[in-house]
LUMKE-876832 format. One record per residue (C-alpha): residue in three letters; residue number from 1; x, y, z negated. Coordinates in pm, whole numbers, plus 50000, padded with zeros to 5 digits. Layout:
! residues N
+------+-----+-------+-------+-------+
! type ! seq !     x !     y !     z !
+------+-----+-------+-------+-------+
!  ALA ! NUM !     X !     Y !     Z !
...
+------+-----+-------+-------+-------+
***
This chain:
! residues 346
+------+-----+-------+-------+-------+
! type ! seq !     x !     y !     z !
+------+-----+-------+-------+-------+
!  UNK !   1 ! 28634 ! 31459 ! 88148 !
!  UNK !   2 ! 28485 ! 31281 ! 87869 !
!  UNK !   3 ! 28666 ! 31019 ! 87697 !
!  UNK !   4 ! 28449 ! 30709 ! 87540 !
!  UNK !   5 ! 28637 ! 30542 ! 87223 !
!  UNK !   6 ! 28491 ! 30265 ! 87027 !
!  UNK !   7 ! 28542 ! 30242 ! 86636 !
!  UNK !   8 ! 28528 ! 30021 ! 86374 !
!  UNK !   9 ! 28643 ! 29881 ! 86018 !
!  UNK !  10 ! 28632 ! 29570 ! 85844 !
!  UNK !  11 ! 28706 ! 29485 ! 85430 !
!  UNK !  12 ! 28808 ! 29155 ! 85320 !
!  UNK !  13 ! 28566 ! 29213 ! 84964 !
!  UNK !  14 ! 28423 ! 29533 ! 84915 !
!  UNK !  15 ! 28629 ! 29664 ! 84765 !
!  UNK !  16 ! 28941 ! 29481 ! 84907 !
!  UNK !  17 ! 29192 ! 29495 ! 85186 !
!  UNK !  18 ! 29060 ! 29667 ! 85475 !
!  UNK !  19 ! 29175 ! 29790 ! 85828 !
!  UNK !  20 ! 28997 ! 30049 ! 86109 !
!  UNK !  21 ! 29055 ! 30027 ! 86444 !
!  UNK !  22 ! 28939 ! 30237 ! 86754 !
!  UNK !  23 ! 29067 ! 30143 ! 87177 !
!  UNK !  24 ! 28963 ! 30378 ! 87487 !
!  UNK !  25 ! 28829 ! 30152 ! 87738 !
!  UNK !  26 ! 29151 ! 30058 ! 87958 !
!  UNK !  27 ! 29388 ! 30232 ! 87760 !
!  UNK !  28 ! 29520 ! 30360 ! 87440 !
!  UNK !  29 ! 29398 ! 30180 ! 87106 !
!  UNK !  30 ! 29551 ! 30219 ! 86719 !
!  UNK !  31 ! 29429 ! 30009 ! 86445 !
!  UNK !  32 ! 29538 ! 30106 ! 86038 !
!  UNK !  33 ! 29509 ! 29946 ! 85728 !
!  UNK !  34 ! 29454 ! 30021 ! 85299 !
!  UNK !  35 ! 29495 ! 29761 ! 85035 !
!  UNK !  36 ! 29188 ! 29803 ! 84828 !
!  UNK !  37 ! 28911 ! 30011 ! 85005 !
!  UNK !  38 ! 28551 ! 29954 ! 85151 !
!  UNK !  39 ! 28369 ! 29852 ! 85468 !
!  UNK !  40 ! 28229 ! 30276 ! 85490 !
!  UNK !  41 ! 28559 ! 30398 ! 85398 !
!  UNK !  42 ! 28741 ! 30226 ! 85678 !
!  UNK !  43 ! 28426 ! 30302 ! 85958 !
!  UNK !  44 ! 28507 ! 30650 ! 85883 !
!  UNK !  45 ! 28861 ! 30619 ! 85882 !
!  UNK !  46 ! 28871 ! 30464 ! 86221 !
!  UNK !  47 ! 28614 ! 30745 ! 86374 !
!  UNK !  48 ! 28826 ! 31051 ! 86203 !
!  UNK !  49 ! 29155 ! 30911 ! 86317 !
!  UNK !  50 ! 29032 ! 30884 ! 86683 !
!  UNK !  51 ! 28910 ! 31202 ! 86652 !
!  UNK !  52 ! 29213 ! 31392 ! 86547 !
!  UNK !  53 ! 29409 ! 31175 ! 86790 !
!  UNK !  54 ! 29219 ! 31153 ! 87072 !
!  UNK !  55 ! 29192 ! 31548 ! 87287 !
!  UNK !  56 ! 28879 ! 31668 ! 87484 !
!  UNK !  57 ! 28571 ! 31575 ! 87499 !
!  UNK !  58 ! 28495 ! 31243 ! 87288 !
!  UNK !  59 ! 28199 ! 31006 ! 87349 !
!  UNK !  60 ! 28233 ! 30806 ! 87003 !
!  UNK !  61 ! 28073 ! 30451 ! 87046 !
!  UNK !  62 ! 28027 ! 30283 ! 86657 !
!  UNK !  63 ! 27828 ! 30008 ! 86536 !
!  UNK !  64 ! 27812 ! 30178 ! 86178 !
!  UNK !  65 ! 27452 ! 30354 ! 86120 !
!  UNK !  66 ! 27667 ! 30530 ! 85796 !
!  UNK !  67 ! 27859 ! 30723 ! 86070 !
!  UNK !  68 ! 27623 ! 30771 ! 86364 !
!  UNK !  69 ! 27314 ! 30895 ! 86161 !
!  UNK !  70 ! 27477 ! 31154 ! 86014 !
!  UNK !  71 ! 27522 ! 31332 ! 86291 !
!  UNK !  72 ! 27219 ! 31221 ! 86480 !
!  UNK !  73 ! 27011 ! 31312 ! 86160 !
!  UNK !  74 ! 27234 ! 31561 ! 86077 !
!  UNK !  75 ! 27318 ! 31470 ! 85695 !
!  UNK !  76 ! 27588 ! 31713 ! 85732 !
!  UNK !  77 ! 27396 ! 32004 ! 85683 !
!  UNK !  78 ! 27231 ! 31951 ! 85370 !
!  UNK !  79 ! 27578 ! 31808 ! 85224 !
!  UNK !  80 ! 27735 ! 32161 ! 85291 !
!  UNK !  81 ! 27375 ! 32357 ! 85173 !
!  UNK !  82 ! 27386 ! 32133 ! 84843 !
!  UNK !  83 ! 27798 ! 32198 ! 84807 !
!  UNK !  84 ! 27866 ! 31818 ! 84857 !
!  UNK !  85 ! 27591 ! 31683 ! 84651 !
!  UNK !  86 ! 27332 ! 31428 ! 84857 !
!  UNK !  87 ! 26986 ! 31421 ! 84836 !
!  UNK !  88 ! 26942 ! 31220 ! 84527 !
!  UNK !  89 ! 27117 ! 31483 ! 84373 !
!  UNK !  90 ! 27465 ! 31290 ! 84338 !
!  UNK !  91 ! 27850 ! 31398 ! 84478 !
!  UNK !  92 ! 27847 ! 31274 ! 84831 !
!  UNK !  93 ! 28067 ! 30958 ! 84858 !
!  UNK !  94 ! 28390 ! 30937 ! 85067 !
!  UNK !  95 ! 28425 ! 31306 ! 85097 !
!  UNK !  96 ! 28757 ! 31320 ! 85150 !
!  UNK !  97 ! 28733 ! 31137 ! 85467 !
!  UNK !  98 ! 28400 ! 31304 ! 85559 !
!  UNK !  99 ! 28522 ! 31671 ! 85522 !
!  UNK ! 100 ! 28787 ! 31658 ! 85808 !
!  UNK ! 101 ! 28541 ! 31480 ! 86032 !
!  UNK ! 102 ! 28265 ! 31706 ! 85990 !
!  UNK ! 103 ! 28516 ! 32022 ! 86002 !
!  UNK ! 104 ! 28611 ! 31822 ! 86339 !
!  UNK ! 105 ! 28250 ! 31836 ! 86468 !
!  UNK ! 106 ! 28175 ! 32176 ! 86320 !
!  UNK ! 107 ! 28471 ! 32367 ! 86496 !
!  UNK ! 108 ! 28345 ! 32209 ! 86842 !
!  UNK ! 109 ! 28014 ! 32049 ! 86856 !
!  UNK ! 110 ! 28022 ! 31968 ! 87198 !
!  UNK ! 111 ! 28310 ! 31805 ! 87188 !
!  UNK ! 112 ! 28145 ! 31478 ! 86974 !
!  UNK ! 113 ! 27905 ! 31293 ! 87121 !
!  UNK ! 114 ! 27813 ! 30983 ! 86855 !
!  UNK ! 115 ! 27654 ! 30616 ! 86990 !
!  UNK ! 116 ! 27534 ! 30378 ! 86839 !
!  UNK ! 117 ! 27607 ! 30003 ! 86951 !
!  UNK ! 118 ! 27448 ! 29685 ! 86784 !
!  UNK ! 119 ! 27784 ! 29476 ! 86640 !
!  UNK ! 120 ! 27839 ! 29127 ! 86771 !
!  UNK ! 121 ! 27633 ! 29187 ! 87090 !
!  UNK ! 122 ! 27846 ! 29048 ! 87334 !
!  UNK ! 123 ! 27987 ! 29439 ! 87399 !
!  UNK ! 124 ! 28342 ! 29372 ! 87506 !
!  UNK ! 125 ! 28493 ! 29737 ! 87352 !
!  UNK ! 126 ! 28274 ! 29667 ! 87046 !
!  UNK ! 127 ! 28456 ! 29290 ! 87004 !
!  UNK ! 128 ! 28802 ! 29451 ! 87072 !
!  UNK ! 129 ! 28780 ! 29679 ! 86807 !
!  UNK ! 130 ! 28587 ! 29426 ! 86568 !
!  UNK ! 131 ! 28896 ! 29214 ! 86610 !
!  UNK ! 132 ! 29169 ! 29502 ! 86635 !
!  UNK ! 133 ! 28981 ! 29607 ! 86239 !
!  UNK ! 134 ! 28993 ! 29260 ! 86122 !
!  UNK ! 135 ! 29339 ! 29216 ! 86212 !
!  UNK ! 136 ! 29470 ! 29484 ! 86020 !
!  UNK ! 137 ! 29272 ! 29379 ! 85728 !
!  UNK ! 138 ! 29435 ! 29060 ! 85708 !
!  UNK ! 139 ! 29778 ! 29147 ! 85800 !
!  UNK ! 140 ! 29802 ! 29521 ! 85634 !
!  UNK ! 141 ! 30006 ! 29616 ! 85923 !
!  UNK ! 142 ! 29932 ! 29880 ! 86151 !
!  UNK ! 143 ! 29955 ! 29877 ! 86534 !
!  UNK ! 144 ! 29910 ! 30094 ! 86835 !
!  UNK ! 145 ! 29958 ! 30102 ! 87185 !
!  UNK ! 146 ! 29912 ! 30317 ! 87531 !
!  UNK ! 147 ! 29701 ! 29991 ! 87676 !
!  UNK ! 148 ! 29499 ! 29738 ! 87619 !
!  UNK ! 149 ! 29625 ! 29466 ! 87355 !
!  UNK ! 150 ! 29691 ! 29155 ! 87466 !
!  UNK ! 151 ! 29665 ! 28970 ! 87152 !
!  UNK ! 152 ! 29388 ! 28990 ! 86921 !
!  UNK ! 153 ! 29266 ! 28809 ! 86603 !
!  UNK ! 154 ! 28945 ! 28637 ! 86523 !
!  UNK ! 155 ! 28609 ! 28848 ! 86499 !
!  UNK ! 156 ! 28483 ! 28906 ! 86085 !
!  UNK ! 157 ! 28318 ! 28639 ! 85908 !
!  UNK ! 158 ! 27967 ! 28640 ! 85893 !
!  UNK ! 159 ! 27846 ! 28402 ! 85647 !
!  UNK ! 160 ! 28091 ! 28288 ! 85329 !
!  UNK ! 161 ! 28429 ! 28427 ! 85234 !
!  UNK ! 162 ! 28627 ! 28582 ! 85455 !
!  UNK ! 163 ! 28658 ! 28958 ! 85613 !
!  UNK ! 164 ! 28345 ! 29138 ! 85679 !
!  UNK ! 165 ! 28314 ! 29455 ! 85885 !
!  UNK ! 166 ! 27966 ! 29659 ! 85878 !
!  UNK ! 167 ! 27800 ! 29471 ! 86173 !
!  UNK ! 168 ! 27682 ! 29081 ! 86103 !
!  UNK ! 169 ! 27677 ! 28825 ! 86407 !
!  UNK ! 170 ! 27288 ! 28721 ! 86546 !
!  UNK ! 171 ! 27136 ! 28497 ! 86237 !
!  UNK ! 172 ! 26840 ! 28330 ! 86394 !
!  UNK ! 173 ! 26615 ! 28391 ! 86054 !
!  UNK ! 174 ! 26676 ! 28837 ! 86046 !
!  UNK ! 175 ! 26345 ! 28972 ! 86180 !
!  UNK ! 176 ! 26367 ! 29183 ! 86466 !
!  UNK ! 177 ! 26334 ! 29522 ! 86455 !
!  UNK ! 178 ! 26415 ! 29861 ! 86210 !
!  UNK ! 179 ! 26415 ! 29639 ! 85890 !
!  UNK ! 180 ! 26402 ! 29810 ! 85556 !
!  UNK ! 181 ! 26471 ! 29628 ! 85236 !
!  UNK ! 182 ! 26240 ! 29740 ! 84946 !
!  UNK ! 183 ! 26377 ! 29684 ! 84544 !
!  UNK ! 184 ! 26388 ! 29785 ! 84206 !
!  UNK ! 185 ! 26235 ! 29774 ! 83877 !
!  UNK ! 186 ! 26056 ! 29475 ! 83710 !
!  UNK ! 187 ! 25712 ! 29470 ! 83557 !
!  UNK ! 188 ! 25832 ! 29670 ! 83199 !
!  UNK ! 189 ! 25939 ! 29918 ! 83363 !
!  UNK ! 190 ! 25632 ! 29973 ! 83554 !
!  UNK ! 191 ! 25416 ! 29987 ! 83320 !
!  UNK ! 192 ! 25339 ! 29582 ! 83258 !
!  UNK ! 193 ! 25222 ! 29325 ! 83444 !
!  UNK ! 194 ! 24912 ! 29395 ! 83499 !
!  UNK ! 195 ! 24831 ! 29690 ! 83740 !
!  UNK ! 196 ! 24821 ! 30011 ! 83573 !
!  UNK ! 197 ! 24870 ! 30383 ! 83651 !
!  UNK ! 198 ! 25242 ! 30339 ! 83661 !
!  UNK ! 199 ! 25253 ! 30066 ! 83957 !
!  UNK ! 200 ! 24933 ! 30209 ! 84119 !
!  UNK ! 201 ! 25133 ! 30553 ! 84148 !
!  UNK ! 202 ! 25441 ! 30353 ! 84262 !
!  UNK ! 203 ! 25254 ! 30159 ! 84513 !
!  UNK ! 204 ! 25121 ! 30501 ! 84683 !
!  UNK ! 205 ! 25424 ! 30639 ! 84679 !
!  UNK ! 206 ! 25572 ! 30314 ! 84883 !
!  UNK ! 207 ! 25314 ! 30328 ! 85109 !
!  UNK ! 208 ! 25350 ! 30705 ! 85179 !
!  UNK ! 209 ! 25718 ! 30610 ! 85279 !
!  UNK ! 210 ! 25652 ! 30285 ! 85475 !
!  UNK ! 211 ! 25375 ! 30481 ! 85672 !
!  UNK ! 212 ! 25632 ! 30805 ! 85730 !
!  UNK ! 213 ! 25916 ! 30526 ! 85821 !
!  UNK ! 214 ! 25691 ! 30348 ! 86088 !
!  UNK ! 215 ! 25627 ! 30666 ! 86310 !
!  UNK ! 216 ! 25993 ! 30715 ! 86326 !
!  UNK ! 217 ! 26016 ! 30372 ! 86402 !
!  UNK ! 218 ! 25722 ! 30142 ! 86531 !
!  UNK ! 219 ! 25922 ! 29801 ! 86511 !
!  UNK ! 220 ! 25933 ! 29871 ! 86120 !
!  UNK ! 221 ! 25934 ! 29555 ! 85921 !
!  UNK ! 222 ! 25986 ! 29569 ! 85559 !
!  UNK ! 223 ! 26196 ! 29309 ! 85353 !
!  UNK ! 224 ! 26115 ! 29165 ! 85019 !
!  UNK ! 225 ! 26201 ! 28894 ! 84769 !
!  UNK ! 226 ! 25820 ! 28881 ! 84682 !
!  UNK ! 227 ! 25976 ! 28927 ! 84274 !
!  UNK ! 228 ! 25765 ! 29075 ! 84034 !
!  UNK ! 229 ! 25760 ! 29398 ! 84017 !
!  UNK ! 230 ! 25895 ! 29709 ! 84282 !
!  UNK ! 231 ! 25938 ! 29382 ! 84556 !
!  UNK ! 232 ! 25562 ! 29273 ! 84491 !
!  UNK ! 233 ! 25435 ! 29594 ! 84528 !
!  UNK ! 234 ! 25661 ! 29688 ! 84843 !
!  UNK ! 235 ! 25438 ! 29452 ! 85003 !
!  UNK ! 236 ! 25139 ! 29551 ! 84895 !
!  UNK ! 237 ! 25206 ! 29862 ! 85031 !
!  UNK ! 238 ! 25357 ! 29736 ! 85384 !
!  UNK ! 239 ! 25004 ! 29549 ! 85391 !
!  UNK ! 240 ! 24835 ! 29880 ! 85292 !
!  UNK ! 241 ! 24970 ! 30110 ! 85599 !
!  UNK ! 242 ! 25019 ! 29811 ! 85827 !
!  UNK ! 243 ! 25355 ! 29724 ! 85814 !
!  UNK ! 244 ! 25444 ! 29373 ! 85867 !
!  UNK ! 245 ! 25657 ! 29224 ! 85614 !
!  UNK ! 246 ! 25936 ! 28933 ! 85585 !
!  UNK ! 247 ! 25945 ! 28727 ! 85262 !
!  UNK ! 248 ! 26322 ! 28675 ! 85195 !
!  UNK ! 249 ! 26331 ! 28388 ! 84905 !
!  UNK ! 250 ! 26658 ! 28255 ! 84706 !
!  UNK ! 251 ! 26473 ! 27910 ! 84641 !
!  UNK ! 252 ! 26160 ! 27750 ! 84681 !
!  UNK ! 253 ! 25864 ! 27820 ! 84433 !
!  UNK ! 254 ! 26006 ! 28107 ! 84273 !
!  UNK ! 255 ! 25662 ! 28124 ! 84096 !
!  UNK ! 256 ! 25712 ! 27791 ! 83922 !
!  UNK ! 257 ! 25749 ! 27961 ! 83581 !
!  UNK ! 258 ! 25490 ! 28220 ! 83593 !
!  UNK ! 259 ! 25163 ! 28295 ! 83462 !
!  UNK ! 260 ! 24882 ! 28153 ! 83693 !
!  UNK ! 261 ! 24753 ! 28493 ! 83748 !
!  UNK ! 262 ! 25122 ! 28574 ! 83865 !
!  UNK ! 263 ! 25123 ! 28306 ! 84067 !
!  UNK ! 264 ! 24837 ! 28350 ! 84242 !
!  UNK ! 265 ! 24917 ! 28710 ! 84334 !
!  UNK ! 266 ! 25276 ! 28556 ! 84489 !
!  UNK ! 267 ! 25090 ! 28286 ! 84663 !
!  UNK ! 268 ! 24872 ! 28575 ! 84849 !
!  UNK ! 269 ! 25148 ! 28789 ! 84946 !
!  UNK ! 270 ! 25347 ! 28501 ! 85073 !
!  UNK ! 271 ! 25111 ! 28415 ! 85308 !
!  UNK ! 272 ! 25030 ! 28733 ! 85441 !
!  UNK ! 273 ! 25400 ! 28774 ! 85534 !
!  UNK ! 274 ! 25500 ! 28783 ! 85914 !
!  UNK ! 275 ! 25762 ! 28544 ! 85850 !
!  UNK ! 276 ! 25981 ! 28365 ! 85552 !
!  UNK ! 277 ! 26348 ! 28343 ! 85524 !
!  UNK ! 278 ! 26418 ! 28041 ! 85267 !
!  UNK ! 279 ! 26807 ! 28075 ! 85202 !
!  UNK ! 280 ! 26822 ! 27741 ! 84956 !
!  UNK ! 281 ! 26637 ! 27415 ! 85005 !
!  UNK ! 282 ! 26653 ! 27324 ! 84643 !
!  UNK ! 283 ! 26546 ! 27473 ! 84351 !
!  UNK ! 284 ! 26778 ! 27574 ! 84092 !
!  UNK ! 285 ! 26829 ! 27273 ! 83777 !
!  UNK ! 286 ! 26947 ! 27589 ! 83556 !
!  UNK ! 287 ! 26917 ! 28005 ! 83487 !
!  UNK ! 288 ! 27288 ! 28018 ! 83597 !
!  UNK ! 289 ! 27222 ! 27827 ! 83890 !
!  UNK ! 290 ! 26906 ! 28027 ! 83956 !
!  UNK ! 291 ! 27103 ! 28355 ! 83888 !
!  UNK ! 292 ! 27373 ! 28282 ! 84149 !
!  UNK ! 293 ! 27145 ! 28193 ! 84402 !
!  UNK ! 294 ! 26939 ! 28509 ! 84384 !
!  UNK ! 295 ! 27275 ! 28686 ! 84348 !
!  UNK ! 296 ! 27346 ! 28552 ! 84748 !
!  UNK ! 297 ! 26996 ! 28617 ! 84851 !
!  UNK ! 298 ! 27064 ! 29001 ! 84773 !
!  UNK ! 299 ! 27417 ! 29007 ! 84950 !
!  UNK ! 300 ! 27177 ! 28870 ! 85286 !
!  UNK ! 301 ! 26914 ! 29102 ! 85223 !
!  UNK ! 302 ! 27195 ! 29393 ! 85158 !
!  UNK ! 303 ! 27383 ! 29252 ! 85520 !
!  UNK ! 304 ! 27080 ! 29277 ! 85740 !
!  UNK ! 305 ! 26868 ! 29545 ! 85590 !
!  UNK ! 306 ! 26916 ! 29873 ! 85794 !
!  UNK ! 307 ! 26763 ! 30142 ! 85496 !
!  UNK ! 308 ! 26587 ! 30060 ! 85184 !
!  UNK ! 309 ! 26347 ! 30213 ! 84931 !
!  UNK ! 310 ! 26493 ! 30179 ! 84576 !
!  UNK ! 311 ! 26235 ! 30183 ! 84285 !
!  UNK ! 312 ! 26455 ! 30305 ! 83968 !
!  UNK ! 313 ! 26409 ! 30529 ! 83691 !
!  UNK ! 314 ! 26747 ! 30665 ! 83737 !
!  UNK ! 315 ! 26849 ! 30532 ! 83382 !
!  UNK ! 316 ! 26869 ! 30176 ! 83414 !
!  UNK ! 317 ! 27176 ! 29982 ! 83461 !
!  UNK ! 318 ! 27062 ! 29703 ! 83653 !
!  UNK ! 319 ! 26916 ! 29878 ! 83904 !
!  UNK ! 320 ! 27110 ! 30145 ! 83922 !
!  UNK ! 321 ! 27409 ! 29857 ! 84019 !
!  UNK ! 322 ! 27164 ! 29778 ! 84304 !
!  UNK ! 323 ! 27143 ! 30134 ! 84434 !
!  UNK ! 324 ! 27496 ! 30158 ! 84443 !
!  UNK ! 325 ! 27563 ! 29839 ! 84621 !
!  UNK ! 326 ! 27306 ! 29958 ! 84879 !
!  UNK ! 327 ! 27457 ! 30310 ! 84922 !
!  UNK ! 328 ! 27788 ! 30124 ! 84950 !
!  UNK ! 329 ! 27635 ! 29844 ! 85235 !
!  UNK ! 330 ! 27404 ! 30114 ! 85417 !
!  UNK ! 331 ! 27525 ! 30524 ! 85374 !
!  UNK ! 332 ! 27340 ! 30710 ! 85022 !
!  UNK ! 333 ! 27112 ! 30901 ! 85307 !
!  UNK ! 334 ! 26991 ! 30563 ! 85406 !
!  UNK ! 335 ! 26851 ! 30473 ! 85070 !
!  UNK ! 336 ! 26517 ! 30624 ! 84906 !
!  UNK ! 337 ! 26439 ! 30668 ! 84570 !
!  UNK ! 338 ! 26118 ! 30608 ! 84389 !
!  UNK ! 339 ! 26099 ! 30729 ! 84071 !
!  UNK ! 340 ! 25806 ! 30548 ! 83911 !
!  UNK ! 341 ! 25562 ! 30768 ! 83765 !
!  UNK ! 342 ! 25775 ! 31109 ! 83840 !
!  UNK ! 343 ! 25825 ! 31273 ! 84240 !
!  UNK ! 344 ! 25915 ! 31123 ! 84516 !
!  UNK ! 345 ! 26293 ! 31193 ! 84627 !
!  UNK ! 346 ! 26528 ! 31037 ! 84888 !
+------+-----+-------+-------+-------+
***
């Protein structure tokens, strides 16, 4: 007899106070909490805890990509090759969580069956646990039981403050389909503004992924902020290989200050994109005001993106904040890396 369990965690800030949660359909269900942890952290949490509670056969249903790709894609396996060290070369985050879990698996790999499950779609298990997570988050008080609960808090937040799990509620504006975000470095990094060898070899490189990406997954639609630079050419490529693309602004006419050539470029790519997501009806009246706004346009690309391509040189700061945000938001195996000018690594 196999036993289904459905998992989940939520964070109030990331980092912040978090809680996991997983229920067996009809019966028992345990929910924990940390004070200051992270969305990933408590997904795993919840999933390991199951696991070494929970005998037999286990059917575990998430709605955390960062837990069920690694062992559909089996990340695992290069982790141990490498000793711990992902494929950009860095120490594998949340070992000490991941080590017992994939010990778990490896001692019995029939045992662990992983699902995937889309958060907030109306799946009642899914909801339970959502709520169970969030719960615990708030309250820092753990709870179990033998059956159902009958009590249960509110779902996360979606949009504004409040406590976020990993899975976001239906926004009417996210593009259907395997959405990957593409970022990075801005024109002096890549060799000017201008093309040039630099962003011609990054471009290729892009397009090489998007076109590798869409026969894994033919509903690929690539995200951008249309930004000079790594987000400019991400579309370029996506309109290279045939990829349709979403333009994701912050504010209207972020072109207003460029050069005309520069503007003329964003104008093209704009309307060559499938579709535009326009998070602020105003433009900014100042750089701070313009600087917070694209701030929340990256948190609601970094929500709904599923995997992203990261163009970084693997020095700078700036972007380097962005890759770990994104590792944090979607797994490390779940970003690329494009070193401009150098090879190809994810």
């Amino acid at each position: 007899m196999t036993t289904t369990v459905y998992t989940d965690g939520a964070c109030s800030g990331n980092p912040g106070p978090g809680g996991w949660a997983w229920a067996v359909p009809g019966g028992r269900f345990s929910a924990g909490a940390e004070p200051l942890t992270t969305n990933q952290r408590m997904e795993l949490q919840a999933v390991l805890d199951a696991v070494t509670t929970l005998g037999g056969p286990l059917r575990v249903v998430s709605d955390s990509t960062y837990v069920v790709h690694c062992f559909r894609d089996r990340w695992w396996e290069g982790w141990l090759k490498r000793g711990w060290v992902n494929s950009a070369k860095k120490p594998v985050a949340n070992r000490d969580i991941w080590e017992p879990l994939i010990d778990a698996y490896r001692a019995d790999p029939r045992r662990l069956l992983f699902e995937w499950v889309k958060g907030h779609s109306d799946d009642p298990m899914n909801d339970l646990v959502d709520r169970l997570a969030v719960e615990a988050a708030r309250g820092q008080t753990p709870r179990a039981g033998d059956e159902p609960p009958d009590r249960l808090g509110p779902a996360d937040v979606v949009a504004g403050a409040g406590v976020q799990g990993s899975s976001q509620a239906a926004d009417p504006r996210v593009p259907t389909g395997r959405r990957l975000l593409v970022v990075g470095h801005r024109p002096p990094q890549l060799g000017g503004y201008d093309d040039n060898p630099v962003s011609d070899g990054v471009r290729a490189q892009l397009a090489e992924v998007l076109a590798a990406k869409r026969v894994l997954h033919p509903d690929l639609v690539a995200l951008t902020g249309l930004g000079l630079g790594a987000e400019q050419l991400g579309a370029e490529a996506a309109l290279q290989v045939g990829v349709p693309y979403t333009a994701v602004l912050a504010f209207p006419d972020p072109d207003a200050v460029w050069p005309e050539l520069s503007k003329a470029r964003y104008r093209s790519l704009a309307a060559s994109a499938q579709g535009t997501v326009l998070l602020q009806t105003r433009a900014p009246a100042s750089k701070q005001q313009a600087g917070a706004a694209l701030s929340r346009r990256d948190a609601w690309l970094y929500r709904h993106a599923d995997e992203a391509i990261a163009v970084w040189d693997g020095d700078d700061p700036a972007v380097g904040k962005i890759v770990r945000s994104l590792h944090d938001h979607l797994g490390e195996e779940e970003v690329w890396l494009v070193n401009p000018g150098a090879t190809l690594f994810g």
